[in-house]
C-alpha positions in Angstrom: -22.8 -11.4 -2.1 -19.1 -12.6 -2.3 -17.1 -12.3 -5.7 -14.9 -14.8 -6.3 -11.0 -13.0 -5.3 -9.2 -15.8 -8.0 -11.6 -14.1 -10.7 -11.1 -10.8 -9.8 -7.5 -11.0 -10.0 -7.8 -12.1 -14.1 -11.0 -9.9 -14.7 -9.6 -6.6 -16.2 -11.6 -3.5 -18.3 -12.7 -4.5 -21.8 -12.8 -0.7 -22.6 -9.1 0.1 -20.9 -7.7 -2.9 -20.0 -7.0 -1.6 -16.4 -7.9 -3.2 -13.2 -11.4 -4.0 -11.6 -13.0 -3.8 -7.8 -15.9 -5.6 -6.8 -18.1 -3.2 -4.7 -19.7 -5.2 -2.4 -22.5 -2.6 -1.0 -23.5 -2.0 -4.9 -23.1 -5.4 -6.3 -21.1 -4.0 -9.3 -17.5 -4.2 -10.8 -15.8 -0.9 -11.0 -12.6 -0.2 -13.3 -10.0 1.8 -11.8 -8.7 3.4 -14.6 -12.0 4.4 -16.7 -14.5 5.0 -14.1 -17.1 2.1 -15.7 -19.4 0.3 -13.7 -20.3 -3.2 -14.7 -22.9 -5.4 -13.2 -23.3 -8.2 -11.7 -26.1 -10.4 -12.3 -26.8 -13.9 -10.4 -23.3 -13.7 -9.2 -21.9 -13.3 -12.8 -20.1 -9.8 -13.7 -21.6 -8.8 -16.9 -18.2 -7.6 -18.7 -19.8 -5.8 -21.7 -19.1 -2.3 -22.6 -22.6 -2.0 -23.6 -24.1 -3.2 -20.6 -21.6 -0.5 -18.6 -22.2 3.1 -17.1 -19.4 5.8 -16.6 -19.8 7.0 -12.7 -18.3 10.7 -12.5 -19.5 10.8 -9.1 -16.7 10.5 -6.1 -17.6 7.9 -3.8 -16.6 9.7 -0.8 -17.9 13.2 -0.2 -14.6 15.7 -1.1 -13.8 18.1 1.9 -12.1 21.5 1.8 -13.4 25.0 1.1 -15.7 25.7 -1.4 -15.0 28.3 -4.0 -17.5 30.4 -5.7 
């Protein structure tokens, strides 16, 4: 599924205001600044806080040394 890049570029964070990316292999919005996830239903980004989730995870695996 394709989002829309004209409604991506006005779609901003309720809960910070900052910016959002669609993630095409999730088929969620993500804020940059906050870390919430919104989704996307039927094509249509559900922009709620309450329908959002925090991800604390790092989408790519971090690399370095490990320290006990």
């Amino acid at each position: 599924m394709m989002m829309d890049r004209d409604l991506l570029n006005i779609l901003a964070c309720p809960a910070c205001k900052k910016s959002v990316v669609f993630r095409e292999d999730r088929s969620d919005i993500k804020c940059t600044g906050c870390k919430r996830v919104y989704p996307v239903r039927k094509g249509i980004p559900i922009m709620l806080v309450e329908e959002s989730t925090v991800e604390d995870i790092p989408e790519k695996p971090l690399s370095g040394t490990e320290i006990s």
